[in-house]
C-alpha positions, -999 to +999 in steps of 0.1 A: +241+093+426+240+087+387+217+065+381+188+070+357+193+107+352+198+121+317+232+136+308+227+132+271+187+137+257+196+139+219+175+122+200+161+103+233+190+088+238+204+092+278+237+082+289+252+084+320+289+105+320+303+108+354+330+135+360+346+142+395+358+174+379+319+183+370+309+174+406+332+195+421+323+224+404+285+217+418+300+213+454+318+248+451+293+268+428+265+282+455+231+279+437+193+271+441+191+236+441+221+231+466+197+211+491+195+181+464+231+179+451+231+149+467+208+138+436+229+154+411+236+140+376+265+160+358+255+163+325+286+178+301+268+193+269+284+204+237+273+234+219+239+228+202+227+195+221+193+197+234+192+195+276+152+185+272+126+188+246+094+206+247+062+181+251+089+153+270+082+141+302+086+164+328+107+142+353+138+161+361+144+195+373+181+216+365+204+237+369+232+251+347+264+251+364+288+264+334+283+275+303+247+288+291+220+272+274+185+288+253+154+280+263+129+279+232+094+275+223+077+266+188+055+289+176+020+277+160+039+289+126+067+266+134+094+289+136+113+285+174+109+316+191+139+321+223+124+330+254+153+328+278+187+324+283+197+305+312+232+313+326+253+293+356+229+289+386+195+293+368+170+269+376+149+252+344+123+220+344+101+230+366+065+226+357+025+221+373+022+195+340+035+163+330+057+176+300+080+202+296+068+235+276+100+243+261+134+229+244+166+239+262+196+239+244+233+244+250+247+276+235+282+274+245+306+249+241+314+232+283+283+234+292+276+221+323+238+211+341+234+186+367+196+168+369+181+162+396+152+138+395+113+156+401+100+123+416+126+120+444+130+153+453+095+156+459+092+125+479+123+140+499+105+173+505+076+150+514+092+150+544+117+176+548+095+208+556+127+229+553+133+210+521+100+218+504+102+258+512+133+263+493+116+245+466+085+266+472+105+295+468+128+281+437+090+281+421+085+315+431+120+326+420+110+311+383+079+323+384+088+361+392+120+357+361+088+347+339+064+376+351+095+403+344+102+387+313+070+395+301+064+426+310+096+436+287+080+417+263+048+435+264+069+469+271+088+461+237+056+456+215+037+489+227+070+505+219+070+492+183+032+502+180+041+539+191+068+537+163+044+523+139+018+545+143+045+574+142+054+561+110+024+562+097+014+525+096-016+506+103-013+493+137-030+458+146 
């Protein structure tokens, strides 16, 4: 199906880009979201074009099939801080909230993600017990990436304190 889906969320705009060749490469790639390729949008990206933006509606979920794409945050300073890279068959979008909490953008030129719309999937799970554990567990998958990402993150910081305070510096 491609109707609806975003392929293209630049500046808001979505267009719908069919490509056999894309939706073959979903068919033979194995990967989380296999269950609801039936509900796949191919969405070809070029280097640098924003997948979804941080604070937009939260109505698709994704998966990268080729390529790789950054996922980034803006700090309360306004700089964008990167918080994960997502490479072919990792899972983004999903979120408890209305809106995304992050930007993700293409990094490499043939990037490929195919969208799958929140809303239906949900209603399909609705009823599809088998359906809604693999999603369960697609949650938990994301959820345990996050938890190990920060613990290197926190692992990194007490490092650089033990250096500062080596060094002599005033540690915070």
């Amino acid at each position: 199906m491609t109707t609806g889906a975003p392929t293209t969320l630049t500046k808001g705009h979505s267009h719908n880009l069919p490509n056999s060749n894309h939706r073959r490469l979903l068919m033979n790639q194995p990967h989380p979201l296999k269950s609801l390729d039936p509900l796949a949008v191919m969405t070809p990206c070029q280097r640098g074009q924003e997948i979804r933006s941080q604070e937009g509606p939260a109505d698709y979920w994704y998966c990268v099939i080729s390529g790789a794409a950054r996922r980034c945050v803006v700090r309360l300073d306004g700089r964008r801080q990167i918080v994960d890279l997502l490479l072919p068959g990792d899972v983004f979008g999903f979120t408890a909230g209305e809106e995304y909490d992050s930007t993700v953008e293409a990094i490499a030129e043939g990037t490929v993600v195919a969208a799958y719309s929140r809303r239906r999937a949900e209603m399909l799970s609705d009823s599809d017990p088998q359906l809604a554990r693999e999603i369960r567990q697609i949650a938990f998958l994301a959820m345990a990436r996050l938890q190990a990402q920060l613990l290197i993150v926190s692992v990194d910081q007490q490092v650089a304190k033990v250096d500062a305070r080596d060094a002599g510096a005033p540690v915070a």
